[in-house]
N, C-alpha and C positions, 0 to 999 in steps of 0.2 A: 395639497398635502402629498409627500411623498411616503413610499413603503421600504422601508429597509430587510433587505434578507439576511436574514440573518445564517451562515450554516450549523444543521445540527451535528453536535460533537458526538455523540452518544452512539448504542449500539442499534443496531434498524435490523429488519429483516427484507428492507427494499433494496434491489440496485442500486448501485451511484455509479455513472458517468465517470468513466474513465479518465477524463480527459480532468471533470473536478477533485479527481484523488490525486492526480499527476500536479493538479496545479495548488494543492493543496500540499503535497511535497516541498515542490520548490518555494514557496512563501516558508517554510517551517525551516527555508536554510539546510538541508540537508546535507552534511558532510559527506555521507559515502551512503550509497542506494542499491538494493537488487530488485531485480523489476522481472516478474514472472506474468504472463497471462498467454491473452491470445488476440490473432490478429482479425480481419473483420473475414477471413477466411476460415480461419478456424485452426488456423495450424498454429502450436506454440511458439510462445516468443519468453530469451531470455538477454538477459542482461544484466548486468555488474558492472559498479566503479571498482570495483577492487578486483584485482589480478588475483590475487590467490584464492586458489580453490578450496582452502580449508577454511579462510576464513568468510567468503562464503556460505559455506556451508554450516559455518558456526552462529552465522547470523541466521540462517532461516531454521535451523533447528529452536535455536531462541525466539524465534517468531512464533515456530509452530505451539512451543510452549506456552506462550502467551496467550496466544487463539486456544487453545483445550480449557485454558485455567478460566477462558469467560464463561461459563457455563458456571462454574463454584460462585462468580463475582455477583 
């Protein structure tokens, strides 16, 4: 008998592995991505598929919207 893992979709209060949110990205087909954190140094890291800085920027403000409103959800 084998165990299938299954990932959970939901909201956690644990870590998750960088590398399975990254890979969980790219299965989702991702059209266009900003990618904020940090490296295993500690010093930040940023990056964009999208050249303009406003729309950037429009996307992580809508991010950050999303993140406050889990708290209501």
């Amino acid at each position: 008998m084998t165990a299938e893992v299954v990932p959970f979709g939901g909201i956690s209060r644990l870590d998750i592995p960088a590398e399975r949110v990254l890979q969980a990205a790219i299965a989702a087909g991702m059209s266009e991505v900003v990618i904020c954190g940090f490296d295993s140094d500690g010093q930040e890291y940023f990056a964009s598929s999208q050249a303009d800085g406003g729309d950037v920027l429009w996307h992580l403000e809508r991010a950050k919207i999303k993140l406050l409103r889990l708290a209501d959800d």
